[in-house]
Legacy VTK file of the C-alpha trace (Angstrom):
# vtk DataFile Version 3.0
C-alpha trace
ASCII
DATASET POLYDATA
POINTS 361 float
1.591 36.043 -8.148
4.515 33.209 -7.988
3.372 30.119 -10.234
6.241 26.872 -11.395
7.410 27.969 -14.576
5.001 25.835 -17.149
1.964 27.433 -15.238
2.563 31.239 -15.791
0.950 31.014 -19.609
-1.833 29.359 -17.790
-2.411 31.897 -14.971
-2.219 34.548 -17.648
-4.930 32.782 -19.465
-7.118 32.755 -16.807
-6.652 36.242 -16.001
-7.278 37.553 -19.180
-10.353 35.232 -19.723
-12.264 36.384 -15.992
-11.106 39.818 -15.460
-10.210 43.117 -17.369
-6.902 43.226 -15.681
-3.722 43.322 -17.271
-1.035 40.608 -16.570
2.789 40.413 -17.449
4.859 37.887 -17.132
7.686 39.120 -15.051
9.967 41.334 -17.357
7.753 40.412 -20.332
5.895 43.809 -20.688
2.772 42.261 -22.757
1.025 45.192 -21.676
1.907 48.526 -20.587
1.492 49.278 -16.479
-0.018 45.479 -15.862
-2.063 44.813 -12.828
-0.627 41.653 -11.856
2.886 40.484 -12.700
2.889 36.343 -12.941
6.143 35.263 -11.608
8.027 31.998 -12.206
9.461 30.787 -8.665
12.886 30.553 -10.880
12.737 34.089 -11.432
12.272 35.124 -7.169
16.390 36.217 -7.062
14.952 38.836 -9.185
11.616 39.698 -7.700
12.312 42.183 -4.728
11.111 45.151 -6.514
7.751 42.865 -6.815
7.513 42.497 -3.377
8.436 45.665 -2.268
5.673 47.275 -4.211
2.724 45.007 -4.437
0.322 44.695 -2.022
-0.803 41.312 -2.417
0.809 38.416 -2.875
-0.302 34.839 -4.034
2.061 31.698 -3.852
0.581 29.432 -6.607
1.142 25.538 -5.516
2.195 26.443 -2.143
3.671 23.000 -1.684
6.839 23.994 -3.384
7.796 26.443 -0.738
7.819 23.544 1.820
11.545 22.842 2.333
13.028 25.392 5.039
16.745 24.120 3.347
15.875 25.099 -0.203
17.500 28.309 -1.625
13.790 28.984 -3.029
11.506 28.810 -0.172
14.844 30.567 1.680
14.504 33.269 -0.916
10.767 33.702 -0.418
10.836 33.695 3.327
13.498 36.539 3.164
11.579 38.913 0.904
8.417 38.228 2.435
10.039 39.003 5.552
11.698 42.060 4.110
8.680 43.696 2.775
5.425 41.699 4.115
2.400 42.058 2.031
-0.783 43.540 3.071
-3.176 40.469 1.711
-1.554 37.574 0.924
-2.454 34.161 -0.377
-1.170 30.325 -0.541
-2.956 27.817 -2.979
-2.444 24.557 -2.653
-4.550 20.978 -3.502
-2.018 19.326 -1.209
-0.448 22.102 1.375
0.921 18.665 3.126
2.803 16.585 0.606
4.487 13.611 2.847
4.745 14.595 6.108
3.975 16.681 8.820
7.235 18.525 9.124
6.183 19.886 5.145
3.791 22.662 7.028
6.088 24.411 9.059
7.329 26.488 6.107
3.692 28.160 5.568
3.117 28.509 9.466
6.113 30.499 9.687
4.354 32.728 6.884
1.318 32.878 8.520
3.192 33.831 11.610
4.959 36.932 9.902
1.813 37.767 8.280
0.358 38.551 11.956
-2.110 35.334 11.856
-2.643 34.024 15.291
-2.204 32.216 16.768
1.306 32.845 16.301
3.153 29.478 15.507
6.457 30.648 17.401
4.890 31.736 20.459
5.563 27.954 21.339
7.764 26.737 18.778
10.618 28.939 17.545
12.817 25.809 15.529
11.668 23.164 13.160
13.029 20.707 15.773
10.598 21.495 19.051
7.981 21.388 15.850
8.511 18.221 15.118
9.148 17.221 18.441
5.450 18.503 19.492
3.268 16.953 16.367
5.453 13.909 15.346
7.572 10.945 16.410
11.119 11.650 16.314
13.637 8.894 16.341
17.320 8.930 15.046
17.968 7.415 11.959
21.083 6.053 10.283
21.345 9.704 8.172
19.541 11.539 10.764
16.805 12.591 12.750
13.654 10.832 11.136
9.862 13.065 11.931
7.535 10.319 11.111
3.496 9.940 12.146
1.731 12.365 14.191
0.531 13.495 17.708
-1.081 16.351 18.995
-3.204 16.560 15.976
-6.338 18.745 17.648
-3.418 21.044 18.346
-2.078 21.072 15.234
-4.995 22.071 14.108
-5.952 25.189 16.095
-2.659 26.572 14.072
-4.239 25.929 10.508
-7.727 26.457 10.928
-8.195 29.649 11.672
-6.452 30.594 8.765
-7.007 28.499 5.919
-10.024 27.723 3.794
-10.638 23.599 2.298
-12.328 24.337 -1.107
-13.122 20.664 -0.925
-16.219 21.457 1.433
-17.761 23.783 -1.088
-17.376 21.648 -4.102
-20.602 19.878 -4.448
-20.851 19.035 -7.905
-17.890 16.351 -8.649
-19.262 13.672 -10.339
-18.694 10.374 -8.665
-14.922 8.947 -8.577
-14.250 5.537 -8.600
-11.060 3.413 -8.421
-9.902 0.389 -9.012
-6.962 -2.460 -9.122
-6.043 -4.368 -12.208
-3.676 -7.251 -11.314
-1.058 -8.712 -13.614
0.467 -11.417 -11.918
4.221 -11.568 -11.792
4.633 -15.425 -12.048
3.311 -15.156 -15.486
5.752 -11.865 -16.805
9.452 -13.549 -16.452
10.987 -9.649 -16.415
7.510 -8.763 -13.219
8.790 -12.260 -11.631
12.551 -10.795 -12.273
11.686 -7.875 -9.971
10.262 -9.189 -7.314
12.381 -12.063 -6.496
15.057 -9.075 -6.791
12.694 -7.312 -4.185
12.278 -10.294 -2.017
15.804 -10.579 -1.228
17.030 -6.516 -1.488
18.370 -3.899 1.454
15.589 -1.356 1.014
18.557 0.577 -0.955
17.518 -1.283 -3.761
13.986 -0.565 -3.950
14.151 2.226 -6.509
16.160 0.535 -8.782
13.313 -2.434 -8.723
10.606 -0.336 -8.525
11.179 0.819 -11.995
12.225 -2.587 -13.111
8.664 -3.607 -12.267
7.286 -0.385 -13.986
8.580 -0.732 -17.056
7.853 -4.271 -16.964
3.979 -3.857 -17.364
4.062 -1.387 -19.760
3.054 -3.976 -22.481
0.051 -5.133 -20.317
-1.010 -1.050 -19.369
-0.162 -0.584 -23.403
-2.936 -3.493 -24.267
-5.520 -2.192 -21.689
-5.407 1.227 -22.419
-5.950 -0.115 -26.077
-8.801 -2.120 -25.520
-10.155 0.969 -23.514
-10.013 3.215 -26.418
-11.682 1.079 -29.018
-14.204 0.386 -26.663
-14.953 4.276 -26.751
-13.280 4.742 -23.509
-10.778 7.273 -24.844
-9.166 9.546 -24.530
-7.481 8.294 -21.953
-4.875 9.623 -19.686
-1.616 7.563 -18.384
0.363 8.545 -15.365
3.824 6.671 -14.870
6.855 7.699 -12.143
9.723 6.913 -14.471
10.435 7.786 -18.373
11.152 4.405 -19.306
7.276 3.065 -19.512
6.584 6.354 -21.209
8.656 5.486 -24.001
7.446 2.065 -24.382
3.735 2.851 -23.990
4.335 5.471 -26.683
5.563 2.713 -28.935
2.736 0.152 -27.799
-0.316 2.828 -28.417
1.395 4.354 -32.008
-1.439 3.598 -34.127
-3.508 6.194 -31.870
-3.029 9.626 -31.558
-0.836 9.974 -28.007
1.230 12.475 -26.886
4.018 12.295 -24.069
4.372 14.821 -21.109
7.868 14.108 -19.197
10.432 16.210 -17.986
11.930 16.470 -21.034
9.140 18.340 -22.601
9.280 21.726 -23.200
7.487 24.209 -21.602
5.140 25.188 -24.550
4.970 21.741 -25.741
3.153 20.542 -22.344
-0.081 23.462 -22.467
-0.402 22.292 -26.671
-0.229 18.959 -25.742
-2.902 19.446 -22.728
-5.036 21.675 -25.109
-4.805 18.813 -27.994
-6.244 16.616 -25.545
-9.015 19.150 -24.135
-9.632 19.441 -27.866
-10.283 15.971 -28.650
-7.566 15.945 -30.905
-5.641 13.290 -28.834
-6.572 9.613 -27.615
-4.147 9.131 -25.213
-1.816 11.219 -23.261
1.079 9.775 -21.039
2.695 11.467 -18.467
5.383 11.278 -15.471
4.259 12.577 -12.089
6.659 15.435 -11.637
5.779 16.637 -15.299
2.360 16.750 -15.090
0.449 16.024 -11.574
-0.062 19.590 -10.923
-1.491 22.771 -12.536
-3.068 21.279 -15.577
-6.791 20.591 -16.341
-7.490 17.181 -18.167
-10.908 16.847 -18.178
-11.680 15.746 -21.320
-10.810 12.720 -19.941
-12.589 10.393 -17.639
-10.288 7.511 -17.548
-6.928 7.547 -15.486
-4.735 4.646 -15.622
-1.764 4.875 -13.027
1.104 2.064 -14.740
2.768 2.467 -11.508
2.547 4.838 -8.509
5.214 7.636 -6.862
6.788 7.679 -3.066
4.504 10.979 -2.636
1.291 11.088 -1.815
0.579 14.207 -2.951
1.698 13.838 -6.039
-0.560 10.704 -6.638
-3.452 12.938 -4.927
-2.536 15.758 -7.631
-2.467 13.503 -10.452
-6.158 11.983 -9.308
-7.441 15.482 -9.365
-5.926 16.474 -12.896
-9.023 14.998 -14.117
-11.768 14.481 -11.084
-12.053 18.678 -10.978
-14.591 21.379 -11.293
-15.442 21.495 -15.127
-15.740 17.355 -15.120
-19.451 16.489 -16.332
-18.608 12.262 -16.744
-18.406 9.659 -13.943
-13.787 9.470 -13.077
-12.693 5.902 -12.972
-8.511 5.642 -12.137
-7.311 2.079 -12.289
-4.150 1.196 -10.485
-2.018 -1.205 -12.201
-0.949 -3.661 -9.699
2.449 -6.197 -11.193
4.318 -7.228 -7.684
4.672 -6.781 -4.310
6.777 -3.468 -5.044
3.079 -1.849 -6.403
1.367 -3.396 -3.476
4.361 -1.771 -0.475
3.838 1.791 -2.374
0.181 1.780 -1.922
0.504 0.931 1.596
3.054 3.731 2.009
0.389 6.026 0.705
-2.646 5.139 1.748
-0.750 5.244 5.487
0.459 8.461 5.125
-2.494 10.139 3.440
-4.439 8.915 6.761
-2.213 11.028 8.523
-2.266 14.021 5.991
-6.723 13.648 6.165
-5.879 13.595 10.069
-4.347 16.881 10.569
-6.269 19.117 7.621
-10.096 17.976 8.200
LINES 1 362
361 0 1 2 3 4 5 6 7 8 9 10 11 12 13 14 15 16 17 18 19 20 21 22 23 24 25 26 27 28 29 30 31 32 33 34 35 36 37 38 39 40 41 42 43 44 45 46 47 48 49 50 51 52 53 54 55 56 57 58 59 60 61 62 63 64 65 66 67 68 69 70 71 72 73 74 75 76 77 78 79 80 81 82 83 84 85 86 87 88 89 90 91 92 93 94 95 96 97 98 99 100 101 102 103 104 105 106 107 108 109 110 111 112 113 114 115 116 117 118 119 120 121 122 123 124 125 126 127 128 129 130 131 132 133 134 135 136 137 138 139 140 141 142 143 144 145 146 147 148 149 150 151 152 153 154 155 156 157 158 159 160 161 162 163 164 165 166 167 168 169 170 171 172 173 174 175 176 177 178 179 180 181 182 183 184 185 186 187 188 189 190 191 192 193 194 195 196 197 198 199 200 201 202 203 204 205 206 207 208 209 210 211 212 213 214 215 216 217 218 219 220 221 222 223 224 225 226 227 228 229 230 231 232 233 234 235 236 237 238 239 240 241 242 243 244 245 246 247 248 249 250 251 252 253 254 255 256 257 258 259 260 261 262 263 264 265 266 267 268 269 270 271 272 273 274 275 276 277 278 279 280 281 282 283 284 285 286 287 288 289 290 291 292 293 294 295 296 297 298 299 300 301 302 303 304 305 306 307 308 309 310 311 312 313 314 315 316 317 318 319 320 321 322 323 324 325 326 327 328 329 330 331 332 333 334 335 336 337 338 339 340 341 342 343 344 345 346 347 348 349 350 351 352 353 354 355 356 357 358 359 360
């Protein structure tokens, strides 16, 4: 199995907990002859001798093998090529992350794997891909794939060989979300942003779009508050930049709140997650590319997003960190909404998650 790096503890977890199996971390010998090896995709320049003698693999977040350019999903494609598997398996809550172009990678898998039908009996390059299933213009940096067409056909390629665990899951309790407004003509550093906005080359977006972010930390700080002593808590906060983190830490001190950014450790992230599971926490913050994926929070019913990400899938993941199998409560997730910047995002996504629900119903 090939997990990211802060899920192999948790895979190992799982395996020990449901099966009698053995697992190792790769070149961790916990146990002598292990069943299943748990592989960190950092570690696949040194996996051949687990592909070349396992007969099933599993790629763990699937999503992360999307980019034909990367020197990972390169490295995966060539060993998998090398020494196919005879069963093998991709998990993913969001095989499509963005765009369309993101599922070539895995068809090309599928292809090798002897799945038909066969991907590059019509379409042996990522460019007549794109050309067939999305609109391709040229852009000032390059060729830009953007929308879709030919969905049904699209379709006839992933069907057949994939399985939506979203059909069989029939016992979710109801999700609801919602939009809290803080206007930016009465936050000078909000009405700072988006006159910035207002008159900006898209070039400057980013650097405004965490302007704006940090800017409501104070008001998601205060809400979040009033949430917990209302018996709300705990409650779990989702940010794209480090910045609000930090602030919100300093805003919600009095509580017991723990942070989950890229700068965490490994370890630090599954105690912190457990602390939370535990009820030992009130509140625990996150960024996005920390902790949207691989982690169970469902302790928690209450998801405030300070600000959202340019991926769908990685608000979709986030959602789902919390509204998952084990949840017994009602989910509420409440978008923070400060400018025009928050409202552009969520039309981004909402946009390109119709196309994403398009081509994998």
């Amino acid at each position: 199995m090939f997990a990211l790096p802060f899920l192999t503890e948790n895979w190992l977890n799982e395996i020990s907990k449901h099966t009698t199996l053995k697992g190792s971390p790769h070149f961790l010998k916990y146990s002598p002859d292990p069943d299943i090896f748990v592989v960190p995709y950092t570690q696949l320049d040194k996996s051949e001798d687990i592909f070349k003698h396992t007969s099933f693999i599993v790629a763990d977040e699937s999503q992360y093998l999307k980019n034909l350019d990367a020197k990972r999903t390169q490295k995966f494609h060539s060993m998998f090529y090398k020494y196919p598997p005879r069963y093998f398996m991709a998990l993913s809550g969001t095989p499509l992350k963005n765009r369309i172009p993101e599922i070539y990678s895995m068809l090309l898998l599928w292809d090798k794997f002897g799945v038909k039908p066969a991907i590059t009996e019509k379409y042996k390059s990522f460019y007549t891909f794109c050309c067939r299933f999305t609109n391709v213009v040229q852009g000032r940096f390059g060729m830009v794939y953007g929308g879709m067409k030919n969905v049904e056909e699209l379709r006839a390629y992933i069907r057949p060989n994939s399985i939506n665990h979203k059909a069989s899951v029939l016992d979710l309790p109801e999700l609801s979300e919602t939009n809290v407004v803080v206007s930016y003509k009465e936050n000078v550093e909000l009405e700072r942003a988006f006159n910035e906005f207002t008159g900006a080359k898209f070039s400057a977006e980013i650097t405004v779009k965490v302007q704006s972010a940090t800017a409501k930390a104070a008001f998601t700080g205060n809400y979040v508050s009033e949430a917990i002593d209302a018996g709300e808590g705990p409650v779990v906060v989702f940010s794209d930049h480090r910045k609000p983190i930090s602030m919100l830490e300093l805003e919600l001190s009095k509580y017991r709140v723990r942070s989950i950014t890229g700068e965490t450790p490994m370890p630090k992230r599954q105690e912190f997650v457990d602390m939370l599971n535990n009820n030992q926490l009130d509140v625990l913050l996150c960024t996005y590319g920390a902790a949207s994926t691989g982690i169970n929070l469902t302790a928690s019913n209450l998801m405030v997003l300070n600000d959202s990400p340019w991926t769908v899938s990685d608000l979709e993941q986030a959602k789902k960190r919390s509204h998952r199998i084990g949840q017994k409560r009602p989910c509420r997730i409440v978008h923070v909404i400060g400018s025009s910047v928050d409202d552009l995002i969520l039309k981004t996504l909402e946009a390109k998650m119709r196309v994403i629900s398009e081509v994998m119903k």
